[in-house]
C-alpha positions as CSV (number, residue, x, y, z in Angstrom):
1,X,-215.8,-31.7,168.4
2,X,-215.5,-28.9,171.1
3,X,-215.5,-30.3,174.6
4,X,-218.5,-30.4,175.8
5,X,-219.6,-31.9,172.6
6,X,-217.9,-34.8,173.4
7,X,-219.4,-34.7,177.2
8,X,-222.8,-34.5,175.7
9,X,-221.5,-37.7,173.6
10,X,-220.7,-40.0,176.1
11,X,-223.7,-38.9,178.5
12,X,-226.5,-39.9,175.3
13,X,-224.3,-42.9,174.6
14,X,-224.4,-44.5,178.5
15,X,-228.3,-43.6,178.2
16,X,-228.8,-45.6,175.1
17,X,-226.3,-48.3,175.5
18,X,-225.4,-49.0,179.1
19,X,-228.0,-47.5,181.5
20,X,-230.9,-49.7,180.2
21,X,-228.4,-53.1,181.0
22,X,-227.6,-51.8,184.5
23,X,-228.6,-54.3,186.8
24,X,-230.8,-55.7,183.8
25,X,-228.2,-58.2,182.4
26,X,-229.2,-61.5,180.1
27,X,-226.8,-64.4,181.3
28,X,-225.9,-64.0,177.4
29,X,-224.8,-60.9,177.2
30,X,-222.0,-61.3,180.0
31,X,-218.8,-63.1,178.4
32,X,-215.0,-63.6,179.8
33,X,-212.2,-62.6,177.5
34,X,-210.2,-64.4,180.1
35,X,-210.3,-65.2,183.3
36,X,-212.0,-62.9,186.0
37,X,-212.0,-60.2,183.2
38,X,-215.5,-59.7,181.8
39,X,-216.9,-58.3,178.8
40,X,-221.0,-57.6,178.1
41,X,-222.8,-55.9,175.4
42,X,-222.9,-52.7,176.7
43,X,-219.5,-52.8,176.6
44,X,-219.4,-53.4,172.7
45,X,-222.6,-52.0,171.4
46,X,-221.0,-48.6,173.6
47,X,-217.4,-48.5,172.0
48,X,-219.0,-48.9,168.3
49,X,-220.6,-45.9,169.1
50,X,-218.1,-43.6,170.6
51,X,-215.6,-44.6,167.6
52,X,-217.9,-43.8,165.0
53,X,-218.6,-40.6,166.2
54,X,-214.6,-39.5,166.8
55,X,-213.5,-41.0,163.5
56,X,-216.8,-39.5,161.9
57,X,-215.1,-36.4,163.2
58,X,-211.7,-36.4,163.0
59,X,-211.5,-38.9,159.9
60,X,-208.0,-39.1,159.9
61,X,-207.2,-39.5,163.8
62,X,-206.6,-43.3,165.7
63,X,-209.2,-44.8,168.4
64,X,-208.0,-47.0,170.4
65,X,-210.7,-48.7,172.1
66,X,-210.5,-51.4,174.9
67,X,-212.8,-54.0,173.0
68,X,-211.4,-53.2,169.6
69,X,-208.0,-53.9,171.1
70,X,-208.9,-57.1,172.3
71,X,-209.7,-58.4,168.9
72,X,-206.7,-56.5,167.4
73,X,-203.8,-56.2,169.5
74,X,-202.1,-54.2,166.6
75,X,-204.0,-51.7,167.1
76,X,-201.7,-50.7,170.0
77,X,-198.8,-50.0,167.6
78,X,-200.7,-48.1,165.3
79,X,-201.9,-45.5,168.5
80,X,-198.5,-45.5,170.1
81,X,-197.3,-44.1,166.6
82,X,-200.4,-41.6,165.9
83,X,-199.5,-37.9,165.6
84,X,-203.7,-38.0,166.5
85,X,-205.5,-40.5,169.2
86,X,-208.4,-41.2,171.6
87,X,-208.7,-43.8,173.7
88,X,-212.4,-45.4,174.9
89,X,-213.0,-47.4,177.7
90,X,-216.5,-47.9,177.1
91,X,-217.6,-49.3,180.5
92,X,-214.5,-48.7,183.1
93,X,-215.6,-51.0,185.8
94,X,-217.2,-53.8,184.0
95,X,-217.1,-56.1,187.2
96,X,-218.6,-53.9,189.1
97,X,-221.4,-53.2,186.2
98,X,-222.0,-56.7,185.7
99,X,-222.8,-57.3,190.2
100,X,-225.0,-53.9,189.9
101,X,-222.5,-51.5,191.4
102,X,-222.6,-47.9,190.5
103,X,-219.3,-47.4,190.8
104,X,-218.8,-47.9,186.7
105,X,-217.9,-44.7,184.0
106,X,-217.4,-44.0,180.2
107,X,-214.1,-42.7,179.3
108,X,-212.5,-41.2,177.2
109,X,-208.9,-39.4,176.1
110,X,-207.7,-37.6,173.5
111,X,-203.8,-37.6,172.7
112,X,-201.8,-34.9,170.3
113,X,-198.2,-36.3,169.8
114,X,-198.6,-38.8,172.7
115,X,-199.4,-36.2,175.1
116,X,-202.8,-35.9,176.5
117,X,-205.1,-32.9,175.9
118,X,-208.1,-34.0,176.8
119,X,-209.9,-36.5,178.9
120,X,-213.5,-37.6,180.0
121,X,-215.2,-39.4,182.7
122,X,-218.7,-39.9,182.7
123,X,-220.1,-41.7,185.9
124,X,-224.1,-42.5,184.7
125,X,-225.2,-44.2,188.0
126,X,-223.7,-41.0,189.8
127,X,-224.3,-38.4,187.2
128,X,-221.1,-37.1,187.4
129,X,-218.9,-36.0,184.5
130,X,-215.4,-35.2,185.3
131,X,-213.5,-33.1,182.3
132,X,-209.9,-31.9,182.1
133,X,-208.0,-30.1,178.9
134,X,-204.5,-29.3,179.5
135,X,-203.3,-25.8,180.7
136,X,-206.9,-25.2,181.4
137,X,-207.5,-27.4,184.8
138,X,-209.9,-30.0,185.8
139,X,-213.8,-29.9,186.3
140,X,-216.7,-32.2,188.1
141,X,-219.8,-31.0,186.5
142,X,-218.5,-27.2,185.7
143,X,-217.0,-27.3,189.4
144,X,-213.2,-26.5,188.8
145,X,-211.4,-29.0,191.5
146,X,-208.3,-28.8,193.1
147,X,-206.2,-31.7,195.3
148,X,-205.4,-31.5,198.9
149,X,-202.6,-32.3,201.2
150,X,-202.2,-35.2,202.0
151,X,-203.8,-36.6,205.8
152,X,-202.6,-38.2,209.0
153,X,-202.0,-41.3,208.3
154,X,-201.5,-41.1,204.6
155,X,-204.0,-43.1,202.6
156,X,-203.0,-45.3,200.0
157,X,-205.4,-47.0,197.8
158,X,-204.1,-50.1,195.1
159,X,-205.7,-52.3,192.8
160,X,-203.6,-55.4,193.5
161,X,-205.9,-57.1,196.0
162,X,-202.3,-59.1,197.6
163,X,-201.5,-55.4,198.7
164,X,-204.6,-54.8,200.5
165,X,-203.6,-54.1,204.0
166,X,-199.7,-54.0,203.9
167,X,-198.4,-50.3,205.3
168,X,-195.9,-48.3,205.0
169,X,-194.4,-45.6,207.9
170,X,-197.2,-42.9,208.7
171,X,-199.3,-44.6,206.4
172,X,-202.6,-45.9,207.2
173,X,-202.8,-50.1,205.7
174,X,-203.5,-50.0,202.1
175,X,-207.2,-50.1,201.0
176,X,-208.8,-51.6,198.4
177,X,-209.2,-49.1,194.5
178,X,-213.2,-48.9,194.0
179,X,-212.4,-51.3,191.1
180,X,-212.9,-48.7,188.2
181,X,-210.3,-46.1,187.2
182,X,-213.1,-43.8,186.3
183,X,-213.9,-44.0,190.3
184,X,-210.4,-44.4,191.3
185,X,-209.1,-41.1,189.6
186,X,-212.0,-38.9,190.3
187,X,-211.8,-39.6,194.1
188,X,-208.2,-38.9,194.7
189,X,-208.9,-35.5,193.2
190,X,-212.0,-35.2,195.8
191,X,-210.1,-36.0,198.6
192,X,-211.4,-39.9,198.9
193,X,-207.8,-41.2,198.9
194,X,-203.9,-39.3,199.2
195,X,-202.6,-42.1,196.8
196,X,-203.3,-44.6,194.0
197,X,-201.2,-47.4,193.5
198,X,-200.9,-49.9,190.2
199,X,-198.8,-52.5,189.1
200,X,-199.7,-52.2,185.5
201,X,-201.4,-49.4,183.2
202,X,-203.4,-49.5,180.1
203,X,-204.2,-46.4,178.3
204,X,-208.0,-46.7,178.2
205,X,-207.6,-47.2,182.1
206,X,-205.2,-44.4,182.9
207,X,-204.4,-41.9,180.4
208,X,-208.2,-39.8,180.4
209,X,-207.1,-40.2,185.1
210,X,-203.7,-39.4,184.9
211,X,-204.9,-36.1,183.0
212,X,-207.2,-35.1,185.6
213,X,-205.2,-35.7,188.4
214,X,-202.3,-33.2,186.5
215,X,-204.8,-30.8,185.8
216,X,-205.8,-30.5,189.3
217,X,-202.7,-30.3,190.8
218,X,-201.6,-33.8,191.5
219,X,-198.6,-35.5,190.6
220,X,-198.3,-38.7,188.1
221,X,-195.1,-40.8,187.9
222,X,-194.1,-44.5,187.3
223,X,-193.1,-46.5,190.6
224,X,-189.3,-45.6,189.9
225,X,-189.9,-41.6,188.9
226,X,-190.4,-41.8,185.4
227,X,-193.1,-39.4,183.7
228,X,-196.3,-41.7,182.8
229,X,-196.5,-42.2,179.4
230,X,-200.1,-42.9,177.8
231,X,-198.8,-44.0,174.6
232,X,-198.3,-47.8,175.5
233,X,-199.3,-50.3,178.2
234,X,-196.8,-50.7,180.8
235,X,-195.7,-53.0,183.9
236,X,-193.8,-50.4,185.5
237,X,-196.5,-49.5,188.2
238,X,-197.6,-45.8,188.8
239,X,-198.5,-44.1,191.7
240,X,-200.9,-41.1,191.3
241,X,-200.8,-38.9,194.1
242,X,-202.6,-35.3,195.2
243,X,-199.2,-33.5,195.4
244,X,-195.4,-34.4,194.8
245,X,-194.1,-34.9,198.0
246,X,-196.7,-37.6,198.7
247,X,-196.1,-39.5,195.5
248,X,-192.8,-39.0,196.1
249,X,-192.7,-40.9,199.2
250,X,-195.1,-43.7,198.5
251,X,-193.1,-44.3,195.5
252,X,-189.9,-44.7,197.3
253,X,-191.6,-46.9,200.0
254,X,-193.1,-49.1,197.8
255,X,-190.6,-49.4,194.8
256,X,-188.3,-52.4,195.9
257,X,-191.5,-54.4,196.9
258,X,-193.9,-53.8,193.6
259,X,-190.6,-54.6,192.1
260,X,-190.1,-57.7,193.3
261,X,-194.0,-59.2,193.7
């Protein structure tokens, strides 16, 4: 599938599958796979779709989605060993879904020999779809984008909600992530934040971001410098920045205390 096939998949697939439950939820069709972390049938009804129409594709290829690994925590090993992978998140942002807030996306990345090549964010409620392919740079609805230097103070966002308003040197407190990688990722690139900070990564959550971010100039590294790597999920914390010398410097300012919380 070219790339705006795949677009045009996960645009017809919110409208059939997730759109219609938006703010239109049955008690019934909101569950907990544990605690705090929610699950509805948009969620499942949206991943069945998205995998049958890669692996109708690309027969021979590995889709890791969120759900699917839930049920099947092999699946995992099977991905981090494909020579082909995607990964689907079908709604990124369920929480936020599930209390009626826009801020929600469908994503998608596509991995050759644990590298990504291709990623996908589709943002319904905002009608946004962010695309990036590797060597080829990073788009918002055809718009190529581009990151910016960082401001004055420097503004950090995290998802661990203990961090929210600890600071740094010429950093302004840390604010709260808008709860969904596919809205976390997309607004560093626009400018919304200078830095992202997380203790923990799934591929589904970061690998279809961490591609954007690259592709528009931005810098991706674990909290102690290591390159990301999409293949597995990891507790090493990541910091996704709009250049190098600010993800160098929240890293370094934030390493021994991620470390250690």
């Amino acid at each position: 599938m070219d790339t705006d096939a795949i677009t045009t998949l996960l645009k017809e697939v919110a409208a059939e599958a997730i759109t219609p439950r938006f703010r239109a939820l049955a008690s019934d069709q909101v569950h907990e796979k544990n605690p705090g972390d929610l699950v509805t049938i948009a969620d499942h009804e949206a991943e069945v779709l998205i995998t049958e129409a890669l692996l109708g594709a690309y027969p021979s290829c590995v889709v890791l989605g969120e759900e699917a690994t839930s049920a099947d925590p092999t699946l995992l090993q099977r991905y981090a060993a494909a020579e082909h992978a995607f990964t689907v998140d079908p709604v990124d942002g369920t929480k936020n879904f599930v209390h009626g807030s826009p801020d929600h996306a469908v994503m998608v990345a596509e991995l050759r020999a644990g590298d990504v090549v291709r990623s996908w964010i589709w943002q319904p409620q905002h009608e946004r779809a962010y695309v990036a392919e590797r060597g080829a740079g990073a788009f918002c609805n055809g718009r190529r984008l581009a990151t910016s230097a960082a401001t004055d103070p420097v503004r950090g966002h995290t998802s661990r909600r203990s961090w929210v308003g600890r600071e740094l040197p010429g950093h302004a407190p840390l604010a709260l992530t808008w709860a969904s990688c596919g809205v976390d990722f997309p607004q560093l690139v626009e400018g919304g934040a200078d830095y992202l900070l997380y203790r923990a990564t799934k591929p589904w959550d970061h690998a279809p971001g961490a591609l954007l971010v690259t592709e528009a100039g931005g810098s991706i590294a674990t909290l102690h410098g290591a390159p990301y790597d999409p293949r597995h999920e990891s507790r090493d914390g990541m910091v996704a920045a709009g250049d190098s010398p600010t993800n160098d410097a929240a890293r370094h300012g934030w390493a021994s205390e991620l470390t250690s919380s």
